[in-house]
C-alpha positions in Angstrom: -39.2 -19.0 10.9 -38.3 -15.9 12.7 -37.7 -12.6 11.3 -36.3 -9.1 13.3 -37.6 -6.0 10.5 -35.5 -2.7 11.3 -36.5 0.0 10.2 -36.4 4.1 11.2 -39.7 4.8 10.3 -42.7 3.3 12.4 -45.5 4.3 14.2 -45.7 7.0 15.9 -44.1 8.2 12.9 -46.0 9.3 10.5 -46.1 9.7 6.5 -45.8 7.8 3.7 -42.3 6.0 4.6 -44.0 4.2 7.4 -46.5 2.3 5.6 -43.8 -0.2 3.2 -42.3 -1.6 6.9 -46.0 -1.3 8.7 -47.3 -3.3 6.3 -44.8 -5.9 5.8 -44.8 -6.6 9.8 -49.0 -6.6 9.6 -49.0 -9.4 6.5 -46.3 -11.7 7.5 -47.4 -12.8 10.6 -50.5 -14.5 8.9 -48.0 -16.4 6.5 -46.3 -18.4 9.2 -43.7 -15.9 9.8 -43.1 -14.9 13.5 -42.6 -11.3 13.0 -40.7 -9.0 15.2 -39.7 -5.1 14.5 -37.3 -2.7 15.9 -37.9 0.8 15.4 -37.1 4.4 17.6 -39.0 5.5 20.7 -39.3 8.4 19.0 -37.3 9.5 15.7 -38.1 12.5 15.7 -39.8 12.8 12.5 -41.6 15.7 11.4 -44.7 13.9 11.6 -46.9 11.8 13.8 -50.0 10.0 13.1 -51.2 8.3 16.5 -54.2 7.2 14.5 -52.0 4.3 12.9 -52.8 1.0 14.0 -49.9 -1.3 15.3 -49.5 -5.1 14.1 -51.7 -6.7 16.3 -50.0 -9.6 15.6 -46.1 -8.8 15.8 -43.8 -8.1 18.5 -42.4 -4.3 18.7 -39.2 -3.7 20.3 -38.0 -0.2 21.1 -34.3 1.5 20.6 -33.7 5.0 22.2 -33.3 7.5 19.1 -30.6 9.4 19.7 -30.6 11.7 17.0 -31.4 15.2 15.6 -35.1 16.2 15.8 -36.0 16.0 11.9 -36.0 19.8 9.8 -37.0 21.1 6.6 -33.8 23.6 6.6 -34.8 24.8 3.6 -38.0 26.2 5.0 -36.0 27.8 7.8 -33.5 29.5 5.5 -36.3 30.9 3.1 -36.6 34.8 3.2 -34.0 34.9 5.6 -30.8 37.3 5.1 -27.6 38.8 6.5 -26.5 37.6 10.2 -30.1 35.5 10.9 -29.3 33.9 7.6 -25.5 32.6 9.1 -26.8 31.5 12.4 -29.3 29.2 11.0 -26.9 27.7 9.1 -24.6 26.8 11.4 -27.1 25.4 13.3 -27.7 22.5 11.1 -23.9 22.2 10.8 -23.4 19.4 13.2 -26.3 17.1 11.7 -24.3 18.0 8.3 -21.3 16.4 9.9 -23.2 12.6 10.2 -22.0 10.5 7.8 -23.8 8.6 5.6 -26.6 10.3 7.3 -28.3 12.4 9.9 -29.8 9.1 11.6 -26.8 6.9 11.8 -26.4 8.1 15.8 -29.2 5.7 16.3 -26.9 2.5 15.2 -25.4 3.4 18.8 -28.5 1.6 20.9 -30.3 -0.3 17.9 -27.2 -2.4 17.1 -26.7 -4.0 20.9 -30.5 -4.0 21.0 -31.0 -5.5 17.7 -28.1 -8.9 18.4 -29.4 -8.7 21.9 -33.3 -9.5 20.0 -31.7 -11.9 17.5 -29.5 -14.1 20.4 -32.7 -14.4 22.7 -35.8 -15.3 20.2 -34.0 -17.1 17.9 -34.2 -14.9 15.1 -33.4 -16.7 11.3 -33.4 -13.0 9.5 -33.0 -9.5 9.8 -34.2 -7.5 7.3 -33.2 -3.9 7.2 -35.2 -1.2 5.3 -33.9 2.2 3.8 -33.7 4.9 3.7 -31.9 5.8 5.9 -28.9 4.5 4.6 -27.3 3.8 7.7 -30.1 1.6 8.8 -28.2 -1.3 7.2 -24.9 -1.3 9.0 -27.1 -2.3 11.6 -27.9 -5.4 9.4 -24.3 -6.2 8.9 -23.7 -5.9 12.4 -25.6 -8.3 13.8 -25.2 -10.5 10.4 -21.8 -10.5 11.8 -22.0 -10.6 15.8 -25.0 -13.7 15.2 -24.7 -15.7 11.8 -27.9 -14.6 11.1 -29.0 -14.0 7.8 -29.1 -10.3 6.4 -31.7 -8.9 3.8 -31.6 -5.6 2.7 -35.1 -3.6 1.3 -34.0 -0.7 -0.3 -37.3 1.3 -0.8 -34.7 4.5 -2.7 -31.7 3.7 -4.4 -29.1 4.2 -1.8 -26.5 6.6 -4.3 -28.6 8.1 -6.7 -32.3 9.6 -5.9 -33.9 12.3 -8.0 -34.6 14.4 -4.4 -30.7 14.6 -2.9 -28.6 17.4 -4.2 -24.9 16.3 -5.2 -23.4 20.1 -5.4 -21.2 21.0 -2.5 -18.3 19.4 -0.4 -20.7 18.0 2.3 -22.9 16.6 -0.4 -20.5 14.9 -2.1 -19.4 13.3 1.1 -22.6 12.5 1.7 -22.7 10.9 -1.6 -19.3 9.2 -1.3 -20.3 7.6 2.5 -23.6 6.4 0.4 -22.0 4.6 -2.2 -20.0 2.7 0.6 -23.1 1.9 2.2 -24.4 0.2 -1.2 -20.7 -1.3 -1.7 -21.4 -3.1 2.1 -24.9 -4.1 1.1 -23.9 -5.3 -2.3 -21.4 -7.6 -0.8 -22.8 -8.4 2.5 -26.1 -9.1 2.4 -27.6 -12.3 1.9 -30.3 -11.2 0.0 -31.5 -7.9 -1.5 -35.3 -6.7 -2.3 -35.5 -3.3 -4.6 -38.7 -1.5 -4.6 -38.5 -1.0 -8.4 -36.7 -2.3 -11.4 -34.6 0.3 -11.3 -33.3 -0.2 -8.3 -33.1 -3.6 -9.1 -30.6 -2.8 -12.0 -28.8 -0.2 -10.0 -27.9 -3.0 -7.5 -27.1 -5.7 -9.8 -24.4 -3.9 -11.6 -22.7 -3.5 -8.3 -22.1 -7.9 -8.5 -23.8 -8.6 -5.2 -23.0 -11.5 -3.7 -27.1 -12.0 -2.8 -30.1 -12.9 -4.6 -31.4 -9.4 -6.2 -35.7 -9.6 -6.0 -38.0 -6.6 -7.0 -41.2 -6.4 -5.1 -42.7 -3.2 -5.4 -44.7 -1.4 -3.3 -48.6 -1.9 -2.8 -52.1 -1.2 -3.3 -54.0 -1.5 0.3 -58.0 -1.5 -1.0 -59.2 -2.4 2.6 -57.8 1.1 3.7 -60.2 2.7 1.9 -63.1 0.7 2.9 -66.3 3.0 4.2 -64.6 6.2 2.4 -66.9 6.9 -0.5 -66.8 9.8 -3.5 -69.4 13.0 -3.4 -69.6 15.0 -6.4 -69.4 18.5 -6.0 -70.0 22.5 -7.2 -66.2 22.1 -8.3 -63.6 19.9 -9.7 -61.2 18.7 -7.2 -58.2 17.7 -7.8 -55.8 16.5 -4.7 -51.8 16.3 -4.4 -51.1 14.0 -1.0 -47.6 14.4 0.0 -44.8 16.7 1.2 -43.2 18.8 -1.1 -39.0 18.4 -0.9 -35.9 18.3 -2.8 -36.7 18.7 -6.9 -40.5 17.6 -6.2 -41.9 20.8 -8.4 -45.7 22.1 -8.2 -45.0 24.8 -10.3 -45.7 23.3 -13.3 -48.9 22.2 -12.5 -50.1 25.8 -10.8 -48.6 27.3 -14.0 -51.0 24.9 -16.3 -54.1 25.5 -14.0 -53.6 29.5 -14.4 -53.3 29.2 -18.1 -56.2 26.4 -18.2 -58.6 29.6 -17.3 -60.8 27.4 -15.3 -62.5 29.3 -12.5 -64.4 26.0 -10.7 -61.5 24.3 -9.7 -59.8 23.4 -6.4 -56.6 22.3 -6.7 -55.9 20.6 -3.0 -52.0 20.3 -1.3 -52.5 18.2 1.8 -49.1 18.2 3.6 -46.4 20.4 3.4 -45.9 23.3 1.1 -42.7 25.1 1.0 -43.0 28.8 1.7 -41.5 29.4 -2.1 -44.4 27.3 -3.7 -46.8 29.3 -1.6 -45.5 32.6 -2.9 -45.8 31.1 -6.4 -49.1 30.9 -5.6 -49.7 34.3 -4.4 -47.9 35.4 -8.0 -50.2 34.0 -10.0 -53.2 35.0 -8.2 -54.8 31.9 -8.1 -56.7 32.6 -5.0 -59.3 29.9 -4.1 -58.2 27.8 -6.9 -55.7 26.6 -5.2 -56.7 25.3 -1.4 -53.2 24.3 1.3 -54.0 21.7 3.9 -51.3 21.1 6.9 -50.1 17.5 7.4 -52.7 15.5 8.4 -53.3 11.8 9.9 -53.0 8.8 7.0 -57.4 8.1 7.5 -57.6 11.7 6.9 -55.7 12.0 4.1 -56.9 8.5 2.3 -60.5 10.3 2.9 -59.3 13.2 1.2 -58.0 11.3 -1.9 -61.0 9.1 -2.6 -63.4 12.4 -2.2 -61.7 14.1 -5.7 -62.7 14.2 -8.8 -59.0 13.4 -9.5 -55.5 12.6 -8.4 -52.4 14.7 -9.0 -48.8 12.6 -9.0 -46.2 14.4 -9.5 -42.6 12.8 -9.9 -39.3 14.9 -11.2 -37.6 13.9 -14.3 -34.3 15.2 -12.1 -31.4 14.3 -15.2 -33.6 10.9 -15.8 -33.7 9.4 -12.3 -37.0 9.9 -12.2 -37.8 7.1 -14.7 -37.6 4.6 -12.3 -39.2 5.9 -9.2 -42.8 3.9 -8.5 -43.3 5.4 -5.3 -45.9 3.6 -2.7 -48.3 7.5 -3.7 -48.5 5.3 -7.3 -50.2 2.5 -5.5 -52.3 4.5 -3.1 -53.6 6.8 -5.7 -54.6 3.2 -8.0 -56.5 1.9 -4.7 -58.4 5.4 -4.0 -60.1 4.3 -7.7 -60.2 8.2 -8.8 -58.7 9.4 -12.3 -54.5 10.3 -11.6 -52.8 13.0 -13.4 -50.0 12.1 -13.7 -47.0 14.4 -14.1 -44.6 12.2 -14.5 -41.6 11.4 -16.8 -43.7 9.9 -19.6 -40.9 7.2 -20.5 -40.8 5.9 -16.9 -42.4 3.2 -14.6 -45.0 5.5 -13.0 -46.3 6.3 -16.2 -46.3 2.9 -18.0 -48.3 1.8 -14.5 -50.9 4.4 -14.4 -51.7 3.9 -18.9 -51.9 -0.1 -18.2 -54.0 0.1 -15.3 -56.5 2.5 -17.3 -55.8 4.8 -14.4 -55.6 8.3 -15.8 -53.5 10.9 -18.0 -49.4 11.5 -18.4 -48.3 14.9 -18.7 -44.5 15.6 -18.3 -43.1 17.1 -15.2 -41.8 20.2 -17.3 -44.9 20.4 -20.3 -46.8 23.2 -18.9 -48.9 22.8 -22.2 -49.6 19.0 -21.8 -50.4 19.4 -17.7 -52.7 21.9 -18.8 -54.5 19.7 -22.4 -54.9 16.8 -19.5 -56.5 18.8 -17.1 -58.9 20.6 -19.4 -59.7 16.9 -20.8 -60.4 15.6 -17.4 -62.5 18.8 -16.5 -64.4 18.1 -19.1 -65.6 14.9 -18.9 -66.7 15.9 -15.1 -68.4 18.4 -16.5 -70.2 16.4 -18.9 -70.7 13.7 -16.2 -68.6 11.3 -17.9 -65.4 11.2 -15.2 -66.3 7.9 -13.7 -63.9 6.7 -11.2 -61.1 3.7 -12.0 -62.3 0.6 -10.9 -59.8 -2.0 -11.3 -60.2 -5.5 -12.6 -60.1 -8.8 -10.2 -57.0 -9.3 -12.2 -55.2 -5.9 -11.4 -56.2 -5.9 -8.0 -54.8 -9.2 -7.0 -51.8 -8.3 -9.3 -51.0 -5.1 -6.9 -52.3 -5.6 -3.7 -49.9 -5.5 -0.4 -51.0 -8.9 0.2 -49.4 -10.7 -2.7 -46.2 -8.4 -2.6 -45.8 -9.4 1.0 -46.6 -13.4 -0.1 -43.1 -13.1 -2.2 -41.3 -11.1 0.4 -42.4 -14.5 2.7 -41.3 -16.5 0.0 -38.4 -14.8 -0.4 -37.0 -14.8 3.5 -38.5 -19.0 3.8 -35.3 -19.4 1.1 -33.1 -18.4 2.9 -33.4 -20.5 5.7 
């Protein structure tokens, strides 16, 4: 069979919402499934990583990006005031105008390119991955111009996710244009995969007139391969990721100033908001606490697996946060280094990391717990007894990237 993957996010691009679609397009060609992705030019992401490897084995097929260069507005609007304050807000009023979202200008050339794709190679599927949104009316589209079938892989929930505000007119448009997305989706496509049960159950109560399938995201062992753990003069604990919408480090930095503990390095590698960095400054944490600018995925995977432990942190944001199991969840469990996990302790992120033996809960808000965990896994490294987190044959074949991608394959072969 023949599949077309869409997706926003794709090398050049980099970050952790490239590897879900980078992966799927590496993995299914050795199932039998002639693989072909469209993706941007350039999508003018916030990050690149020209380190990451294209499928080797897949065809990639290019749309012009027409839209906005990416921003983190609220890191341009911090500190500012008075006149400077206005203008750069009105700057980002045109990009607040794009409904459901600031990417859908790119449905202008991926649409004609993606049915122009489909008619000549004989494609059996498209399969559309979010966010953005918008991404799938470019699934219906060609569902509709082709017959071909349409599956949707919704890696956030489309209406409700613990990092977009709801307060406001334009959010609630936002919102509003979002639910009609999920409304199309629900009743459109011929298939839907959720990244999480919650998801899952989000979409099902919407009656879809497709299959609903969860398969979640992966753990890629091979990537760390050759990356190996020192023990050092400190305990070093590492946070990969950007920092955005309710995604809180204060907590944590609150717990490690109260912990007393002098010989630790608390590591951020990506971005920092300039707010978190002057919480820093407040609490005179001073090289307890060590920033580290975006940097490429081998880099970062280098970091991880080089700490004496992992920080995951994951809002509780009105209890959406239960359900997120974020692709971080799986890297983290492949690096094989003890996770803190601040998480909600009720939800799938923490119900992964206690079955896997993988590390400690804390809550996102229990300054008091955040800080019991980390003096309990400071201690053990102290003592010598913080030995990393192997997992069993078992667990590793239960959450590798290879087996999720073996029932997306199964999946997509049923429809056809």
């Amino acid at each position: 069979m023949k599949l077309l993957l869409v997706t926003l996010y794709f090398p050049p691009a980099g970050g952790g919402g490239v590897q879900r679609p980078l992966k799927f397009a590496s993995h299914l060609p050795a199932l039998g499934i002639e693989t072909h992705v469209l993706a941007p030019d350039d999508p003018k992401w916030v990050h690149e990583d020209a380190d990451l490897p294209l499928p080797t084995q897949a065809w990639i097929h290019r749309a012009r990006y027409l839209g906005p260069r990416s921003r983190r507005l609220a890191d341009e609007l911090h500190g500012r005031s008075g006149l400077d304050l206005a203008l750069r807000r009105a700057s980002s009023v045109g990009r607040r105008l794009l409904l459901p979202d600031e990417n859908v200008t790119w449905n202008a050339t991926a649409i004609p390119k993606a049915i122009s794709i489909v008619r000549r190679e004989g494609i059996d599927v498209v399969l559309t991955t979010s966010p953005p949104g918008s991404v799938h009316l470019i699934g219906a589209a060609v569902q509709k111009a082709t017959g071909a079938k349409w599956v949707a892989d919704l890696r956030d929930s489309i209406v409700l996710h613990p990092h977009r505000s709801v307060e406001g007119t334009g959010a609630r448009a936002k919102q509003k244009a979002r639910a009609g997305i999920a409304r199309l989706v629900a009743h459109q496509a011929d298939a839907i995969v959720a990244a999480s049960e919650a998801i899952a159950a989000e979409t099902r109560a919407a009656e879809p007139r497709g299959r609903v399938v969860t398969i979640a995201n992966g753990s890629d062992f091979d990537d760390f391969a050759g990356l190996d753990y020192v023990r050092r003069d400190r305990f070093r604990v590492t946070h990969a990721g950007s920092f955005f919408g309710k995604r809180d480090p204060k907590p944590f930095l609150r717990a490690l100033a109260e912990s007393g503990l002098e010989d630790v390095t608390a590591r951020f590698v990506g971005d920092f908001r300039p707010g978190d960095r002057e919480f820093v400054d407040s609490l005179g944490l001073g090289d307890r606490v060590e920033l580290i600018e975006y940097v490429p995925r081998r880099e970062s995977l280098r970091l991880q697996r080089d700490s004496d432990a992992l920080l995951l942190l994951i809002p509780e944001a009105d209890g959406r946060g239960r359900g997120i199991l974020s692709g971080k969840v799986f890297e983290y469990l492949a690096a094989e280094r003890p996770v803190l996990a601040v998480v909600p302790p009720d939800g799938a992120a923490a119900k992964l990391v206690r079955e896997a033996g993988a590390g400690l809960v804390a809550g996102p808000d229990d300054v008091p717990g955040i800080r019991d965990a980390l003096l309990e896994l400071h201690a053990r490294w102290r003592d010598g007894g913080l030995e990393g987190t192997p997992l069993s044959p078992q667990w590793r074949d239960k959450l590798s990237r290879a087996s999720r991608v073996e029932e997306l394959a199964e999946l997509l072969e049923s429809l056809t």
